[in-house]
C-alpha positions as CSV (number, residue, x, y, z in Angstrom):
1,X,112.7,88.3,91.9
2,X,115.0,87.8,88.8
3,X,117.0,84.9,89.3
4,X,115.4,83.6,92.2
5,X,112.0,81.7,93.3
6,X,110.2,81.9,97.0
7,X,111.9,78.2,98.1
8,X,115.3,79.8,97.1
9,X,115.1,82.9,98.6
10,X,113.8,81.5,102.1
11,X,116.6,79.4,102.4
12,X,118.9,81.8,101.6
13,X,117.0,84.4,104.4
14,X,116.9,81.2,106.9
15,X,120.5,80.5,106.3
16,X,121.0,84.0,108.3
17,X,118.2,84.2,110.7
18,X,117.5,80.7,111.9
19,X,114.6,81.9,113.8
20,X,112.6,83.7,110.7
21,X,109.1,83.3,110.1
22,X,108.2,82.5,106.9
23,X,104.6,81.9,105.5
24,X,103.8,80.5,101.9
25,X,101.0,82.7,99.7
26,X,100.0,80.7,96.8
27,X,97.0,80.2,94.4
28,X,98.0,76.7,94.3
29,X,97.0,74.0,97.2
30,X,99.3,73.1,100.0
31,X,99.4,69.6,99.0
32,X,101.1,70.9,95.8
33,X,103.4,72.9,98.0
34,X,104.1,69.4,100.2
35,X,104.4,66.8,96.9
36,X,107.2,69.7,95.0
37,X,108.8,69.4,99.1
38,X,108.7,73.3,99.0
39,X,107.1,73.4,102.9
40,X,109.1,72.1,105.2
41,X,107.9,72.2,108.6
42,X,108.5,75.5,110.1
43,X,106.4,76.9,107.2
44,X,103.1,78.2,107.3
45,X,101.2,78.1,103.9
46,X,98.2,80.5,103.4
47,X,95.7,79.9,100.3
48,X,95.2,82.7,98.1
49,X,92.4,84.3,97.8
50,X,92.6,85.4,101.5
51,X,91.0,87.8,103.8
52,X,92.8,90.2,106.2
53,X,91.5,88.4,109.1
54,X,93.1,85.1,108.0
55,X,96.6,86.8,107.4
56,X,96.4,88.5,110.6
57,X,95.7,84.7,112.4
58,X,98.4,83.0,110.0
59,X,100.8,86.0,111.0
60,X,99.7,85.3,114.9
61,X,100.0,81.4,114.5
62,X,103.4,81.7,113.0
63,X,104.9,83.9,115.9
64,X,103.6,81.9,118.5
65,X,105.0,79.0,117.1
């Protein structure tokens, strides 16, 4: 994403669908996420490495939301 990062881009997304999903991937912890205010709630964070099982339960948890 050339010019952009992940906290721009998903307000920019959110700014025209209010009611989008988003959900963090990162090597680093969520606490790091919190501390830099990147995840706001709303957000779903999942730690990388993941399996396909936990995406498909973050995926699930973040639409039922």
């Amino acid at each position: 994403m050339p010019g952009a990062n992940g906290p721009e881009l998903t307000k920019q997304l959110i700014a025209r669908r209010p009611d989008l999903k988003v959900i963090y991937m990162s090597g680093y912890t969520e606490e790091t996420f919190i501390r830099q205010g990147v995840l706001t709630p709303g957000l779903a964070f999942l730690h990388k490495p993941f399996s396909s099982d936990a995406l498909a339960r973050k995926i699930r948890e973040s639409l039922d939301a």
